[in-house]
ROVEX-521127 format. One record per residue (C-alpha): chain; x, y, z. Coordinates in steps of 0.25 Angstrom, whole numbers, plus 5000, padded with zeros to 4 digits. Example, Ala and Ser with C-alpha at 12.3 -4.5 7.8 and 13.67 -1.06 7.14 Angstrom:
# residues 2
{kette->A; u->5049; v->4982; w->5031} .
{kette->A; u->5055; v->4996; w->5029} .
# end
This chain:
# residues 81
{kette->A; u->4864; v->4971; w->5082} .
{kette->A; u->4871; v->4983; w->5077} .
{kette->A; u->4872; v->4996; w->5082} .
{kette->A; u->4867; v->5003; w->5068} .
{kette->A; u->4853; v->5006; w->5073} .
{kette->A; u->4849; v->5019; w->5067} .
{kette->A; u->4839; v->5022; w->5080} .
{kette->A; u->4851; v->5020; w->5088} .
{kette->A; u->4857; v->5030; w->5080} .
{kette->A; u->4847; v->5038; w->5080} .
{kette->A; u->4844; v->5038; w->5095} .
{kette->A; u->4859; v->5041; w->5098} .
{kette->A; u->4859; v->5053; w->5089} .
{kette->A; u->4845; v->5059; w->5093} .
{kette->A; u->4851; v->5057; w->5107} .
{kette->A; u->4863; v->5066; w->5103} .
{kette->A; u->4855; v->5076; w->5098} .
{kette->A; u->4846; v->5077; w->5109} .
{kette->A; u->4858; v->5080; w->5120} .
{kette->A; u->4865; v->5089; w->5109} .
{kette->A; u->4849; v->5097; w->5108} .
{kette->A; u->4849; v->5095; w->5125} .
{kette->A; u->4864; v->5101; w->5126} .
{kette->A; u->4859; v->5112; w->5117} .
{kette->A; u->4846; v->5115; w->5124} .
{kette->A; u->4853; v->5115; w->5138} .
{kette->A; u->4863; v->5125; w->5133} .
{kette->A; u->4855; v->5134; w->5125} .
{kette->A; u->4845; v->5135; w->5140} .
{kette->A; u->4859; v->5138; w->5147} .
{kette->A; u->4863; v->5148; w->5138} .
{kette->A; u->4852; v->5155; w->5139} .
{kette->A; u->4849; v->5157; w->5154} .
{kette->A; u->4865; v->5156; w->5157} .
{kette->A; u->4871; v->5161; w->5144} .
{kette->A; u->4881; v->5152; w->5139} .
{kette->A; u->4896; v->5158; w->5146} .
{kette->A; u->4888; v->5153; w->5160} .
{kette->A; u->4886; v->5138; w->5156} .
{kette->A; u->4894; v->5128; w->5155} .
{kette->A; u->4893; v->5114; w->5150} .
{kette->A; u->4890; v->5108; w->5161} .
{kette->A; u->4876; v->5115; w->5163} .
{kette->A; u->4875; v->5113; w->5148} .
{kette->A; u->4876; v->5097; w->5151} .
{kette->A; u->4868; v->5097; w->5165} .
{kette->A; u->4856; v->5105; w->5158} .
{kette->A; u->4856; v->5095; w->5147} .
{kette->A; u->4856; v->5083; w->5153} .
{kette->A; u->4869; v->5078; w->5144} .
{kette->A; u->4880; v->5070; w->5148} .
{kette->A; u->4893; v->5079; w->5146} .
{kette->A; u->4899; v->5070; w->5135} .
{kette->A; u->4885; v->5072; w->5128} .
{kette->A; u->4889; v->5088; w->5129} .
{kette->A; u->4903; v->5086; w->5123} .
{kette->A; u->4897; v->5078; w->5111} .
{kette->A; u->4890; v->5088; w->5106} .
{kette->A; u->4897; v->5101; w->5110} .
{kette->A; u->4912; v->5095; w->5110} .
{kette->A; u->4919; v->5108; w->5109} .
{kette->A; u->4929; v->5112; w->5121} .
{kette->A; u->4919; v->5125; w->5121} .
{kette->A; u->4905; v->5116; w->5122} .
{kette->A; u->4895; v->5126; w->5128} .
{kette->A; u->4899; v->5136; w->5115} .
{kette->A; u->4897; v->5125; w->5106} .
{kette->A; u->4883; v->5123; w->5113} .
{kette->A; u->4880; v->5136; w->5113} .
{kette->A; u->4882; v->5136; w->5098} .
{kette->A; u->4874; v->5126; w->5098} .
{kette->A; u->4861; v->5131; w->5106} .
{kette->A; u->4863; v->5144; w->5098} .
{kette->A; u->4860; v->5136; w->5084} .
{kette->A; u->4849; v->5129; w->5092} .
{kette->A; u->4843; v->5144; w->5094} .
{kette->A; u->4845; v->5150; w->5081} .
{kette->A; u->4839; v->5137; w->5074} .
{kette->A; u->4828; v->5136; w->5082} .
{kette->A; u->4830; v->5121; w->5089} .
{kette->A; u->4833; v->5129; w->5104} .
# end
């Protein structure tokens, strides 16, 4: 059998995206009650529920918490946070 299932595929990318949305989401809450120079990766990742190496796959800049705060910004103005 190969490993060419598109379900597989799919399920594997609709896996990332959720923890990407749930990296996001954890920030965007810390931001807000914390403001961003007060929270550091490591309350990003416990309030996510993510493994670590999840974090730096989709934030792999050596400054992740402003790449995430980019992000949750983009989720604000676009509606999806």
């Amino acid at each position: 059998m190969s490993g060419s299932d598109p379900a597989v595929g799919s399920d594997r990318a609709t896996g990332k995206s959720e923890a990407r949305q749930r990296l996001v989401a954890g920030a965007y809450e810390l931001f807000s009650q914390r403001g961003v120079q007060a929270v550091g990766i490591d309350a990003i990742i416990e309030r996510s529920g993510v493994a670590r190496q999840t974090m730096y796959r989709h934030f792999a800049s050596s400054k992740n918490s402003c790449s995430l705060f980019r992000a949750t910004r983009a989720a604000v103005d676009t509606g999806l946070a």
